[in-house]
VEXVOSE-848369 format. One record per residue: chain; x, y, z of N, C-alpha, C, O in turn. Coordinates in Angstrom, 3 decimals. Last residue first. Layout:
BEGIN
(node A, (X, Y, Z), (X, Y, Z), (X, Y, Z), (X, Y, Z))
...
//
This chain:
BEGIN
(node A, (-102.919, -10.443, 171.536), (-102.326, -11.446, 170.765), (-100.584, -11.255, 170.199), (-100.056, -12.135, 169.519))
(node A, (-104.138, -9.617, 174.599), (-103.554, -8.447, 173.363), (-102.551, -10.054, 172.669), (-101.656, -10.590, 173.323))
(node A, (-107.217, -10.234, 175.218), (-106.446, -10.685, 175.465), (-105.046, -10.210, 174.274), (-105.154, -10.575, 173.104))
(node A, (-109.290, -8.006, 177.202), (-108.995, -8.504, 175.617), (-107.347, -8.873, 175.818), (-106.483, -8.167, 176.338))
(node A, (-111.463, -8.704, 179.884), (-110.464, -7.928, 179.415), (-110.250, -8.728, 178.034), (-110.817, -9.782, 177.746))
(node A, (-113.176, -8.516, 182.695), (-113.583, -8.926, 180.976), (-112.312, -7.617, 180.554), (-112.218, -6.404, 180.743))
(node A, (-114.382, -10.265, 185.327), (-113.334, -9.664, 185.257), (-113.953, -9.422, 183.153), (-114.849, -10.034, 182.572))
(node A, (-117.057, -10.899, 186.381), (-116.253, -10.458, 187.286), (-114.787, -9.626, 186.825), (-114.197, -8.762, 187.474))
(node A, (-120.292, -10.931, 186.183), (-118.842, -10.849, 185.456), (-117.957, -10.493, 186.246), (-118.251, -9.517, 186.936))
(node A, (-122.255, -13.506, 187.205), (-121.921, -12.372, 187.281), (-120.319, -12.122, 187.248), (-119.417, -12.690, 187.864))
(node A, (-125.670, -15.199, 186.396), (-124.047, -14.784, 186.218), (-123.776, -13.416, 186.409), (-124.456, -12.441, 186.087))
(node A, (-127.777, -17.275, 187.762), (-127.203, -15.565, 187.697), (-125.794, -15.956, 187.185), (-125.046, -16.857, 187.565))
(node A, (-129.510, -19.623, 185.733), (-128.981, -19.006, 186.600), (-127.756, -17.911, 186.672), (-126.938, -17.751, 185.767))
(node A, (-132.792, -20.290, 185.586), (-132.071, -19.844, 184.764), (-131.240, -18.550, 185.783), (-131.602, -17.482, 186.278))
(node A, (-131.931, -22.752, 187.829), (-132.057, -22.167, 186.482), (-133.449, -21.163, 186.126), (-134.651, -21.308, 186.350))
(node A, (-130.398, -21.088, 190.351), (-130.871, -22.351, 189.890), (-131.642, -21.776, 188.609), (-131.902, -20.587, 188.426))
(node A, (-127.322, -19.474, 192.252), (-128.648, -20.054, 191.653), (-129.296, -21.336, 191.000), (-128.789, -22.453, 191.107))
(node A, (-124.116, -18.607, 190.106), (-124.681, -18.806, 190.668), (-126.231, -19.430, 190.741), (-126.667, -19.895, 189.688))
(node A, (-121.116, -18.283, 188.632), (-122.554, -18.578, 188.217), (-123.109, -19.128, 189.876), (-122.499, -19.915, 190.600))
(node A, (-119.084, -15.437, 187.978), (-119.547, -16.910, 188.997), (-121.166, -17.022, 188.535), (-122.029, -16.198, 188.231))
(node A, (-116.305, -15.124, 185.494), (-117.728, -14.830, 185.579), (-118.141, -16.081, 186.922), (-117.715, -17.236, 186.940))
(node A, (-114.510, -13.792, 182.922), (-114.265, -14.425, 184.262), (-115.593, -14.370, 184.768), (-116.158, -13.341, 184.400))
(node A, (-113.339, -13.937, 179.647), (-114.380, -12.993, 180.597), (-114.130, -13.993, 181.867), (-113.489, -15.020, 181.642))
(node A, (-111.189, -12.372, 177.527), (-111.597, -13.290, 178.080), (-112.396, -12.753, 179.183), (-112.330, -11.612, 179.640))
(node A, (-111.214, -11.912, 173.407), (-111.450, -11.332, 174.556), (-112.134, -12.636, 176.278), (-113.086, -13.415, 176.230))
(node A, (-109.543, -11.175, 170.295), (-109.481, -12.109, 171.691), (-110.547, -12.043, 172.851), (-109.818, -12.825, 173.461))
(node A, (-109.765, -10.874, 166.794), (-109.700, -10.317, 168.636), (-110.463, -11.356, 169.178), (-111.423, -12.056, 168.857))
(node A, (-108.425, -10.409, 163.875), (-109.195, -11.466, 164.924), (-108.871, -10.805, 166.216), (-107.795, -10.295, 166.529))
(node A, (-108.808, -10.393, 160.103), (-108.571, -10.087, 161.151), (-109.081, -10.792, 162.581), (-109.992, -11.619, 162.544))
(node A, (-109.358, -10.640, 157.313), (-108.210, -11.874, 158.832), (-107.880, -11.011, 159.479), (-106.691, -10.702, 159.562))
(node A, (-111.016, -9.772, 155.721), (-109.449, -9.048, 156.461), (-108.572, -10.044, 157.027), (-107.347, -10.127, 157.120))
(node A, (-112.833, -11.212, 156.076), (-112.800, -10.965, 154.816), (-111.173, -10.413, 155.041), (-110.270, -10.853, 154.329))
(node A, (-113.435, -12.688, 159.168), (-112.398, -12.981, 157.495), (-112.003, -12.786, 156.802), (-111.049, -13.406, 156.331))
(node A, (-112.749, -11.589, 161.664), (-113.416, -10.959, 160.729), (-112.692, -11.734, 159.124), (-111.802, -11.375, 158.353))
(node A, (-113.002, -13.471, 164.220), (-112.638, -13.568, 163.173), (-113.145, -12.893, 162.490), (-114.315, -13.245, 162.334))
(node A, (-112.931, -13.339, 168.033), (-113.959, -13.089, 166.703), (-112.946, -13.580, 165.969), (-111.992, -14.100, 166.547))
(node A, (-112.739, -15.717, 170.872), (-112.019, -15.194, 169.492), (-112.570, -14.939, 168.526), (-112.912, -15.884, 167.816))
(node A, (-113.349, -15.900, 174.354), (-113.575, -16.130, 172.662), (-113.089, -15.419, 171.685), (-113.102, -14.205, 171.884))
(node A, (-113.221, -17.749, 177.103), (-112.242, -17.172, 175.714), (-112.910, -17.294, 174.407), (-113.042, -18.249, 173.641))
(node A, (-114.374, -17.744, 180.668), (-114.503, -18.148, 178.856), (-113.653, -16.898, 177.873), (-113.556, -15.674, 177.959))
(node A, (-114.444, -19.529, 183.323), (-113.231, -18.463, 182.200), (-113.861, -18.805, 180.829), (-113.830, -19.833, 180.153))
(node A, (-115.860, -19.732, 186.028), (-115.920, -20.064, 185.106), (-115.356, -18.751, 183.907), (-115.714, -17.586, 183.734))
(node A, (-114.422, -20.587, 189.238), (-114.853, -19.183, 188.567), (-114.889, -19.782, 186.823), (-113.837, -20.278, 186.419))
(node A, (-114.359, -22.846, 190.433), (-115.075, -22.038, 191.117), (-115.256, -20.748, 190.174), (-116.181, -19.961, 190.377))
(node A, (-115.120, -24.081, 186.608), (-114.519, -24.366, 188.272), (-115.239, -23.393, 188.755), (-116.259, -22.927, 188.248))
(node A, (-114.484, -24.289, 183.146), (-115.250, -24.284, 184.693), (-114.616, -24.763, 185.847), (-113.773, -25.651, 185.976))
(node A, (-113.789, -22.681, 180.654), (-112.813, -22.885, 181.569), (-113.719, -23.407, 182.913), (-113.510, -22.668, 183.875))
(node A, (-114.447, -22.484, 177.367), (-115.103, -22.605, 178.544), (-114.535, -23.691, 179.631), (-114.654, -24.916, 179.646))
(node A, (-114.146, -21.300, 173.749), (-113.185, -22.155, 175.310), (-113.798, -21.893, 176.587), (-113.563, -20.734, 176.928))
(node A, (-115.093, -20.318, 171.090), (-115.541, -20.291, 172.286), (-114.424, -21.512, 173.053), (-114.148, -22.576, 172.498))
(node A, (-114.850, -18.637, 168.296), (-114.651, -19.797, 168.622), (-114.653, -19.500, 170.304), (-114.195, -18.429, 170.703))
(node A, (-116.975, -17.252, 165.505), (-116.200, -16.810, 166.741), (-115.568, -18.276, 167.016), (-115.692, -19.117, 166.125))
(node A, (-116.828, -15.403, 161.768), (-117.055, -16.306, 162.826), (-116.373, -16.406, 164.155), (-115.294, -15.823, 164.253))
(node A, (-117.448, -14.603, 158.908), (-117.318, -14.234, 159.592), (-117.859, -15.307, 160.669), (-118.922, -15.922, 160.587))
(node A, (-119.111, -14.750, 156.200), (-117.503, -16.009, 156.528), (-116.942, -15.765, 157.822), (-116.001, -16.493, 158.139))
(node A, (-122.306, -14.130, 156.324), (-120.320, -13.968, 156.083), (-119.733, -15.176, 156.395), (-120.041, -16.306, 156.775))
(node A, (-124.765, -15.175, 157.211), (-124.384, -14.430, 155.867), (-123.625, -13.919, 155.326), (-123.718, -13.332, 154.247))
(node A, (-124.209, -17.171, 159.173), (-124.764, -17.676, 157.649), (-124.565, -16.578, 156.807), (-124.198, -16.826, 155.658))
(node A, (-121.221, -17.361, 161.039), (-122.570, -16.263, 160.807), (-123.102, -17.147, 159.224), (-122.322, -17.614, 158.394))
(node A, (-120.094, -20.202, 162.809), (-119.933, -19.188, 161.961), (-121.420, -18.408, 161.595), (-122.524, -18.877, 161.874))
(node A, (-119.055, -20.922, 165.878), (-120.337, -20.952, 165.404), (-119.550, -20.008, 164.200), (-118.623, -19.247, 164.477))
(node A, (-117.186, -23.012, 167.904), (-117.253, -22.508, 167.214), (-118.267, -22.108, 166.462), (-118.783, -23.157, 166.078))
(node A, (-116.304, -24.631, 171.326), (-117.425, -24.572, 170.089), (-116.684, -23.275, 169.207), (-115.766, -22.626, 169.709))
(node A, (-115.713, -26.361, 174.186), (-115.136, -25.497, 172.699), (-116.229, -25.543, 171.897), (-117.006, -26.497, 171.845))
(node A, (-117.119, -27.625, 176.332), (-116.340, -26.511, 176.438), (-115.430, -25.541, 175.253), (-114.781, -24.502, 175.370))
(node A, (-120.431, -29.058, 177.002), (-119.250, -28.936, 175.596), (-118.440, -27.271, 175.897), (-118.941, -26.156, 175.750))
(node A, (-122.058, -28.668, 178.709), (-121.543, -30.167, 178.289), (-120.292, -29.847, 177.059), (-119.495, -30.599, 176.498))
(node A, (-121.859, -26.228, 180.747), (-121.987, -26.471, 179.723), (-121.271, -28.192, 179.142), (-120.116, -28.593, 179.282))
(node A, (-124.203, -25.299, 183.323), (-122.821, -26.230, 183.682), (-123.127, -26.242, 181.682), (-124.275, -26.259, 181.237))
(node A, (-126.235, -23.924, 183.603), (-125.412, -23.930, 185.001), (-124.392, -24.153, 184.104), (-123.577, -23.236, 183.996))
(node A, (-128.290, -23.794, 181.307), (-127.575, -24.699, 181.654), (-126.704, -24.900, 182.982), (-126.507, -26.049, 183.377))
(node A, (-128.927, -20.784, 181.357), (-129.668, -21.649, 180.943), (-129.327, -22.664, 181.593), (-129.943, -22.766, 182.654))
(node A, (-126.590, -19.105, 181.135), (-128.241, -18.761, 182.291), (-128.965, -20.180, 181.760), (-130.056, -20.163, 182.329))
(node A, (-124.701, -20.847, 179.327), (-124.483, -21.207, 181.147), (-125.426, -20.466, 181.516), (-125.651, -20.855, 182.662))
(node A, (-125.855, -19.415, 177.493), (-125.994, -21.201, 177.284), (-125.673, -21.124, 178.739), (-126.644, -21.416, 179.439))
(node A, (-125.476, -16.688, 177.529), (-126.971, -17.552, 176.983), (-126.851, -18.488, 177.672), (-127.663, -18.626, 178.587))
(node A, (-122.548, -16.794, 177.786), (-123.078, -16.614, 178.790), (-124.862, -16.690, 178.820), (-125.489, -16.739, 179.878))
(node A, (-121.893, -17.922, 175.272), (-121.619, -18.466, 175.736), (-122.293, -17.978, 177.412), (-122.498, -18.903, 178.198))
(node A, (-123.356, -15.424, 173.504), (-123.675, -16.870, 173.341), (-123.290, -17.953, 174.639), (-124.154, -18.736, 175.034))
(node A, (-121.617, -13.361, 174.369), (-123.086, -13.419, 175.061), (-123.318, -14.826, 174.687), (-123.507, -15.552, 175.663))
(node A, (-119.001, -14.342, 173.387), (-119.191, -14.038, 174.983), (-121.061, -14.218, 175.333), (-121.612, -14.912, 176.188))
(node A, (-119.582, -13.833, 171.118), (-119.296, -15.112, 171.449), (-119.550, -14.872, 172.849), (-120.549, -15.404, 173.334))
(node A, (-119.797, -11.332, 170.365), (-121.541, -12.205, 170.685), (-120.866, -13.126, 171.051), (-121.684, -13.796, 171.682))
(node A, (-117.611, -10.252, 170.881), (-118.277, -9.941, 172.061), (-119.534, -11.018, 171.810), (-120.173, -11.497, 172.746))
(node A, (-116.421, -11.300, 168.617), (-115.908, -11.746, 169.736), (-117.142, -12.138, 170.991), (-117.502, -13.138, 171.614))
(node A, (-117.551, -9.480, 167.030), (-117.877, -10.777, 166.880), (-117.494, -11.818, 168.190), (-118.114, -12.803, 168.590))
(node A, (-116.422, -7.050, 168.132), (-117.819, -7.165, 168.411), (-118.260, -8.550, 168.256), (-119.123, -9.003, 169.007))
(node A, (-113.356, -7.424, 167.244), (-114.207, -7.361, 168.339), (-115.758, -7.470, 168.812), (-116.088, -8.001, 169.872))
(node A, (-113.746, -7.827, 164.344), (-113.844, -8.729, 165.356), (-114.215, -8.656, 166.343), (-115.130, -9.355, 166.778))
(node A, (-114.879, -4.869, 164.149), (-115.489, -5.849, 163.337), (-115.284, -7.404, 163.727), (-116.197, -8.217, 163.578))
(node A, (-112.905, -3.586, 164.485), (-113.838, -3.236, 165.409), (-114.537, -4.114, 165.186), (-115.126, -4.429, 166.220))
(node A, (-111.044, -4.287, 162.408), (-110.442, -4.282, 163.993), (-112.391, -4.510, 164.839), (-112.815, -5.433, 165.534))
(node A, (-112.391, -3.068, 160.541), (-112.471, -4.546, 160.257), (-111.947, -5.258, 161.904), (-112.312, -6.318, 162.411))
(node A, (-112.230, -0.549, 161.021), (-113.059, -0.834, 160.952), (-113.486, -2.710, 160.905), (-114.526, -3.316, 161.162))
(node A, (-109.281, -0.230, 160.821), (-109.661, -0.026, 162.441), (-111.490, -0.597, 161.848), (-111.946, -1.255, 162.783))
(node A, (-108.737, -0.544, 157.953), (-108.382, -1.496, 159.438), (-108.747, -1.677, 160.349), (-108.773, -2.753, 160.947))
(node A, (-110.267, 1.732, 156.868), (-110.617, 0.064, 156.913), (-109.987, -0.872, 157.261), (-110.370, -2.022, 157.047))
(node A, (-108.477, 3.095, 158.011), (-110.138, 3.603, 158.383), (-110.882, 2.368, 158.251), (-111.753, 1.926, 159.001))
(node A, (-106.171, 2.992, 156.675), (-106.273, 2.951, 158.170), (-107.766, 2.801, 158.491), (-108.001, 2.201, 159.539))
(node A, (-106.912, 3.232, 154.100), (-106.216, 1.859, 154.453), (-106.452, 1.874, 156.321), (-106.819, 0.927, 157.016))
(node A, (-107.598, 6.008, 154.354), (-108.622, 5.274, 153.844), (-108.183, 4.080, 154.269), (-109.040, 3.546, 154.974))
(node A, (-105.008, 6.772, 154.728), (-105.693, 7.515, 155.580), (-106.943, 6.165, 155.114), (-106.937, 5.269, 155.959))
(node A, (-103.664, 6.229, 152.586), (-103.323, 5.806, 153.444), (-104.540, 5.486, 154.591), (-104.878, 4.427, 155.120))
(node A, (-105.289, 8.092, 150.605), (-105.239, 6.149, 150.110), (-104.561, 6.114, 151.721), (-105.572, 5.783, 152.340))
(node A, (-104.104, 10.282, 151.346), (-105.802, 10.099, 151.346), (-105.706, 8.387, 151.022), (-106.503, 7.685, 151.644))
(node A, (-101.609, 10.102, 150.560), (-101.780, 10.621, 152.344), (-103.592, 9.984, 152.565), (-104.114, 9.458, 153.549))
(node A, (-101.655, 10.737, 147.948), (-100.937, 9.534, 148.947), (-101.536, 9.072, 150.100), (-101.863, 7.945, 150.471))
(node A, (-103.365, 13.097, 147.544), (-103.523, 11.354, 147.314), (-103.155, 10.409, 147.814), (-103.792, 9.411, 148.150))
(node A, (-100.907, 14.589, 148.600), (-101.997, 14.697, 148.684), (-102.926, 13.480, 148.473), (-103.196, 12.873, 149.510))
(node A, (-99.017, 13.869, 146.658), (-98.859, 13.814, 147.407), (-100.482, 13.699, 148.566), (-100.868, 12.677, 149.133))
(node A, (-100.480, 14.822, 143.652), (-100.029, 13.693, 144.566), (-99.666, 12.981, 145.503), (-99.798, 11.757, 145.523))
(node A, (-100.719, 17.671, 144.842), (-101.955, 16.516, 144.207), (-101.684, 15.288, 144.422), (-102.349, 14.583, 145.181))
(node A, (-98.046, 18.468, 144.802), (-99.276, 18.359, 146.462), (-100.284, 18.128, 145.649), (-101.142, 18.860, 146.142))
(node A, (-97.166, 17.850, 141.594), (-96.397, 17.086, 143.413), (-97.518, 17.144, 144.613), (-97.852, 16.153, 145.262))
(node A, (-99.507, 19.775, 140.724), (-99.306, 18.220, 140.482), (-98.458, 17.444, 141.779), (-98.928, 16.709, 142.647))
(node A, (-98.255, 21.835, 142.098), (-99.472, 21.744, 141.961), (-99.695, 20.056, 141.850), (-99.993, 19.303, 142.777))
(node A, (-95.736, 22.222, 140.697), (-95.384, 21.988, 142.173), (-97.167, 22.091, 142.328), (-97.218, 22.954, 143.205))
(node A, (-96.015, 21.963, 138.037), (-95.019, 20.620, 138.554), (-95.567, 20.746, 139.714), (-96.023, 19.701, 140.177))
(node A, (-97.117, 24.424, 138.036), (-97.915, 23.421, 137.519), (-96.715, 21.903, 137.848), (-97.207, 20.782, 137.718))
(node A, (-95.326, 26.191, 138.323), (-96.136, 26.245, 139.354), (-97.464, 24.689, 139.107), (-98.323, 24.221, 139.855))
(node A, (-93.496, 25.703, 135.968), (-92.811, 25.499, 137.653), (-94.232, 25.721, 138.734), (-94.105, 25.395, 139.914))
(node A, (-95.269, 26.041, 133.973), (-94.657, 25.367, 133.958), (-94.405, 24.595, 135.787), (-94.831, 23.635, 136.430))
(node A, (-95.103, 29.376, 134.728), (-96.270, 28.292, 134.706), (-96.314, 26.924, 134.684), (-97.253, 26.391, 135.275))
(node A, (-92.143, 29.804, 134.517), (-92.958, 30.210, 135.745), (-94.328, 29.035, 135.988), (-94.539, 28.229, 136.894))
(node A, (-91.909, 29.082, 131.476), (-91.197, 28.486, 132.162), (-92.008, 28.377, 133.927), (-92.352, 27.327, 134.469))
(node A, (-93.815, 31.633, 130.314), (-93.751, 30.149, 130.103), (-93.043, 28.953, 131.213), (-93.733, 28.042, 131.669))
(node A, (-92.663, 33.813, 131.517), (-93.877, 33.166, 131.804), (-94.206, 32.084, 131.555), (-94.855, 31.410, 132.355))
(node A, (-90.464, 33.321, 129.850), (-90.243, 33.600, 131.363), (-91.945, 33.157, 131.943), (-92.185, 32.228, 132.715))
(node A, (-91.170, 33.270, 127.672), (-90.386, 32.103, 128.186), (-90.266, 32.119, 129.458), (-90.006, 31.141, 130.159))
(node A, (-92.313, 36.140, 127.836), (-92.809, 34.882, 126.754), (-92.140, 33.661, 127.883), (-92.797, 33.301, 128.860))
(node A, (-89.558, 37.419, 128.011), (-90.634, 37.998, 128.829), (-91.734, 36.667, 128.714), (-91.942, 36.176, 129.823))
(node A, (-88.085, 36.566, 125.354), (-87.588, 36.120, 127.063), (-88.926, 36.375, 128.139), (-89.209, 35.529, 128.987))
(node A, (-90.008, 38.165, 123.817), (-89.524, 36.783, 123.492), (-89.226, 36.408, 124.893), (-90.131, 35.939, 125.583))
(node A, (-89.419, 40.795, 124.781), (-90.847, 40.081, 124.886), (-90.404, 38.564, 124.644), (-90.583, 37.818, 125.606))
(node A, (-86.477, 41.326, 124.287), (-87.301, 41.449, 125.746), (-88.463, 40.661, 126.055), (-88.658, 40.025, 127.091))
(node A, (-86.639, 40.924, 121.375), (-86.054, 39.858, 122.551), (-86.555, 40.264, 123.985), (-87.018, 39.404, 124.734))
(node A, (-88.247, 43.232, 120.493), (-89.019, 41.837, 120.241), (-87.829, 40.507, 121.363), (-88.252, 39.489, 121.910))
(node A, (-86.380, 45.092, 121.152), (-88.118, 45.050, 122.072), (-88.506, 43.225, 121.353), (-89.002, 42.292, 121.984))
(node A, (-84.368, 44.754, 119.605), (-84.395, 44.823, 121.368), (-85.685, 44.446, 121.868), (-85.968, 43.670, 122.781))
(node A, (-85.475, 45.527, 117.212), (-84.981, 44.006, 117.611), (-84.781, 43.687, 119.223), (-85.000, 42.643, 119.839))
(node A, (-88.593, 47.755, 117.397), (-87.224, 47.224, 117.696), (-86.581, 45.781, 117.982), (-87.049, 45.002, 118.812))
(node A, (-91.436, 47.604, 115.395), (-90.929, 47.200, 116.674), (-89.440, 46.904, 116.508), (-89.012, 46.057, 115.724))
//
């Protein structure tokens, strides 16, 4: 073999070498990259999940508190708080009475701290076990 032919192949060698090299950096970069985007994407999925996770805690505060007025008409105690026995998870209740009775309750998802609002407007009517009826139910944006 010619000294020419063995540098052609030599460079020919390095040239492929180098090529593989450059396609294996830019493989690794959209792997990583790629990852990035997937850990984000996952951080969002268990926000909105821990999000949804007050809200609903919220919402039993609301039914608890609309339990106790079909029952009661009139509640002797306008704040309460109840926590769940098998989380740390918990609501807190405000009961506004007059002609339209306002209740505010606030989930808490703990493990996150996370927390939603939500207030309901409601007339009670009747005799026990007496009608309620919602009148307004919106989330109060904190």
């Amino acid at each position: 073999m010619s000294n020419t032919r063995r540098k052609t192949q030599k460079r020919a060698n390095g040239f492929v070498m180098v090529m593989t090299l450059f396609v294996m950096v830019m493989l690794a970069t959209l792997l990583i990259g790629n990852l990035n985007l997937e850990m984000v994407d996952l951080c969002l999925v268990k926000n909105r999940q821990q999000s949804l996770r007050a809200y609903y805690i919220a919402e039993a505060g609301i039914a608890d508190a609309i339990d106790q007025i079909q029952r009661d008409g009139t509640l002797a105690t306008t704040e309460w708080e109840t926590d769940f026995p098998s989380s740390p998870d918990k609501y807190s209740i405000v009961v506004t009475q007059g002609g339209i009775t306002v209740v505010n309750s606030t989930g808490l998802a703990a493990t996150a701290n996370f927390s939603r609002e939500l207030e309901v407007e409601m007339r009670v009517s009747g005799s026990g076990p007496y009608d309620v009826t919602i009148t307004q139910w919106k989330e109060v944006i904190q």
